[in-house]
Structures are given as C-alpha cells and as structure tokens.
MARDO-9731 format. One record per residue (C-alpha): residue in three letters; x, z, y. Coordinates in Angstrom, 1 decimal. Each point is the difference from the previous one (the first is absolute). Layout:
<recs>
{rec "ALA" {X Z Y}};
...
</recs>
This chain:
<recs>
{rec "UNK" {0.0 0.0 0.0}};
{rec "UNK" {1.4 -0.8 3.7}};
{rec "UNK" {-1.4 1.6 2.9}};
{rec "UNK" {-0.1 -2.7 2.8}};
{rec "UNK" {0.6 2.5 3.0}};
{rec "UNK" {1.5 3.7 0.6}};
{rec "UNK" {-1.5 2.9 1.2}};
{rec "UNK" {1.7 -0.3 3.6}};
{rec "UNK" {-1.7 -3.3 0.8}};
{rec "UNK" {-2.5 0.6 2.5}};
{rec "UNK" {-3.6 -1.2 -0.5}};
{rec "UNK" {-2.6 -0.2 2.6}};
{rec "UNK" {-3.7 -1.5 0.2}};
{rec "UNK" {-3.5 2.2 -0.6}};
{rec "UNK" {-0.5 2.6 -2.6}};
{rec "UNK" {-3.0 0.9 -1.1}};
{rec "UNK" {-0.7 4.0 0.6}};
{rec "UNK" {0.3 1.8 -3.2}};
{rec "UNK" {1.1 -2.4 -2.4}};
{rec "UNK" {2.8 0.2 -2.1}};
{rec "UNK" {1.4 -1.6 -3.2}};
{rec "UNK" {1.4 3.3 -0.8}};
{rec "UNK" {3.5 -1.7 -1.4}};
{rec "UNK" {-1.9 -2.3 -2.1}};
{rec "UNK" {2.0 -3.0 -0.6}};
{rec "UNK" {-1.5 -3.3 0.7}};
{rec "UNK" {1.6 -2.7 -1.5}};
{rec "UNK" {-1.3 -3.9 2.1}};
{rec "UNK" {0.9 -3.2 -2.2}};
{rec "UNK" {0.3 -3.2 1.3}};
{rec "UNK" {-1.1 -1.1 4.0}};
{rec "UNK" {1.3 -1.0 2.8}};
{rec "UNK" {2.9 1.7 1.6}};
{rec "UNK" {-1.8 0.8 3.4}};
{rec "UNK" {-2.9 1.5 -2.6}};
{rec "UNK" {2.3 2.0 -1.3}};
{rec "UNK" {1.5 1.6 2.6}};
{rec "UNK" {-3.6 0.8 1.3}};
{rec "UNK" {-0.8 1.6 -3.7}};
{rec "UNK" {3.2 1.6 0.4}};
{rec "UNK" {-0.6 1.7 3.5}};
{rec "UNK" {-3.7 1.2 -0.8}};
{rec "UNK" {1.1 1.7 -3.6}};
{rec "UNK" {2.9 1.9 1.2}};
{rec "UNK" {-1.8 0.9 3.5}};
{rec "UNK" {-2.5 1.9 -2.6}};
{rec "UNK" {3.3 1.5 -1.8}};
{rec "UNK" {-0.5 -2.1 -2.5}};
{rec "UNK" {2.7 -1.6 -1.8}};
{rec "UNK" {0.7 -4.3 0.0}};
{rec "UNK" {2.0 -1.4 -2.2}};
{rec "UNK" {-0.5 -4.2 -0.5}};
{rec "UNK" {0.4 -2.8 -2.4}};
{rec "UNK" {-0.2 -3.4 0.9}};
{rec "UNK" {-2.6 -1.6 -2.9}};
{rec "UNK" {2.8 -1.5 -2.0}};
{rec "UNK" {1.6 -2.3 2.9}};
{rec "UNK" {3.5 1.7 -0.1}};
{rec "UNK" {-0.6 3.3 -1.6}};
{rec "UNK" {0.3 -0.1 -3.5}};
{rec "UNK" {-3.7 0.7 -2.2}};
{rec "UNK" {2.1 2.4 -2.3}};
{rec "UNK" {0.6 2.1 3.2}};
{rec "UNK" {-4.3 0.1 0.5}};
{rec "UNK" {-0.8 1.9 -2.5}};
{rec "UNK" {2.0 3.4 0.3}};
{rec "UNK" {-1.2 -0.5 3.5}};
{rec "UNK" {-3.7 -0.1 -1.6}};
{rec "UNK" {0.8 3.1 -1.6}};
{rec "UNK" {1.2 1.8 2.4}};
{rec "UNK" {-2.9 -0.9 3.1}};
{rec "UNK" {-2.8 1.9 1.0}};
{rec "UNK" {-2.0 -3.0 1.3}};
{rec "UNK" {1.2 -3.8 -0.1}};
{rec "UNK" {-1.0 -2.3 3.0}};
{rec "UNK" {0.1 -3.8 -1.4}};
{rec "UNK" {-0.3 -2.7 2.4}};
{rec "UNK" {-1.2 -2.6 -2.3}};
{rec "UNK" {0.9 -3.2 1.9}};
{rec "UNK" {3.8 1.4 0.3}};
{rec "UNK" {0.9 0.4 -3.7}};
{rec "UNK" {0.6 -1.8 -3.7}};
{rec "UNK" {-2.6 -0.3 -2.5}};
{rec "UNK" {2.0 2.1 -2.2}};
{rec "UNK" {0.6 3.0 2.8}};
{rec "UNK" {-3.5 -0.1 0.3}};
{rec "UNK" {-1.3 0.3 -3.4}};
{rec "UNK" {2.5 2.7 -0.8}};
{rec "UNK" {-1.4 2.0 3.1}};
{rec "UNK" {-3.3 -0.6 -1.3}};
{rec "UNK" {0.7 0.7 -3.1}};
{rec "UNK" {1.8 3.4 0.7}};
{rec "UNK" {-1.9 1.3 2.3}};
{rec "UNK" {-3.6 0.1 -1.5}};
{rec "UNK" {-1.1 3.4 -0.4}};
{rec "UNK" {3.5 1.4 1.0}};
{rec "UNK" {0.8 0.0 3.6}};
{rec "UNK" {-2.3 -1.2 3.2}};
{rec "UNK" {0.2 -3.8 0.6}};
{rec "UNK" {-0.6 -2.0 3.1}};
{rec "UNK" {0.1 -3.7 -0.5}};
{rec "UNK" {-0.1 -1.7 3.5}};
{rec "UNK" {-0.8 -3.8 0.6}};
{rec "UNK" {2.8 -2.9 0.9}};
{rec "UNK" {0.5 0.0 3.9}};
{rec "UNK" {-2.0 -2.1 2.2}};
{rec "UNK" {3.8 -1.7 0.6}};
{rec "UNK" {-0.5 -0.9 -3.7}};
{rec "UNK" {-3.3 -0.8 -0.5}};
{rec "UNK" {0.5 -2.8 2.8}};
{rec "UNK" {2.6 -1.7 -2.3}};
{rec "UNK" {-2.4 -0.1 -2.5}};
{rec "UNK" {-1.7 -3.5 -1.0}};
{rec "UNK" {-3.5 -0.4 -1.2}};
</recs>
C-alpha cells in the first residue's frame, strides 16, 4: 500500500460539521488525477485515511488486492479503470467493505461514440 501524501501537507476546502471517518482507510481505484486529489482532500479533511491505485494503468493488479484487504471503503471510478481492476473490486468487496462505484467523467463521456 502507498500513501499518496504525508500528514504535513495542508488541506483546505469545507468540512462538514461533525463528520469523521474515524481513521477508516478509504482506498479510490482508478479516475482522473484532478478527481483524485479532490477524493483525496475531502477523506483526509474528515481524518480519514487515502491511499490510491490507479485501475491497472501503471499500478500493478497483484498490488490491488492487499489494498482490497486492507480498505475500509473502496471508491471506484468506473470510467478510469481495467475491466479486470474492476471486476476484482467487485468481486472483493461484496459484503465486505463499503463500495462506491462512480460514473466515467463528463470529460469521458464526450469522447464516447454512439
């Protein structure tokens, strides 16, 4: 597992009043880099802990799964990842941990042909 920032780097923006992730560790697969920077601001400004992979574009799937194991909840951004990062999030996470699965980008959807 890599952690993507340190505790020292400051993070601004609105927090919600009374909510906190408690240390949970939320791992997001796949997206866009601005997307996850955002994810990674709002989870850790709820002391919450972000650690990322990137769907299988770079980071090696063997590396997913011990991630998988070791998350609290698992963002997926569906647009932004392989079919086979995908269906091993699926797969491990049913009934295990919290899942969010959020649609492509409006960026990607545009590049889509119909």
């Amino acid at each position: 597992m890599h952690r993507t920032t340190n505790k020292n780097t400051p993070v601004s923006g609105p927090v919600i009043a009374g909510f906190s992730l408690a240390d949970r560790c939320v791992l997001c697969v796949g997206g866009l880099t601005g997307a996850r920077n955002h994810y990674r601001i709002a989870i850790e400004q709820h002391q919450g802990r972000f650690i990322h992979h990137d769907g299988g574009r770079e980071d090696n799937l063997h590396r997913l799964q011990p991630m998988l194991n070791g998350a609290d909840m698992v963002v997926c951004a569906s647009g932004n990842i392989s079919h086979n990062a995908y269906h091993l999030v699926k797969q491990l996470c049913v009934g295990y941990v919290d899942f969010i699965c959020s649609r492509q980008s409006k960026k990607a959807n545009s590049n889509r042909k119909y």
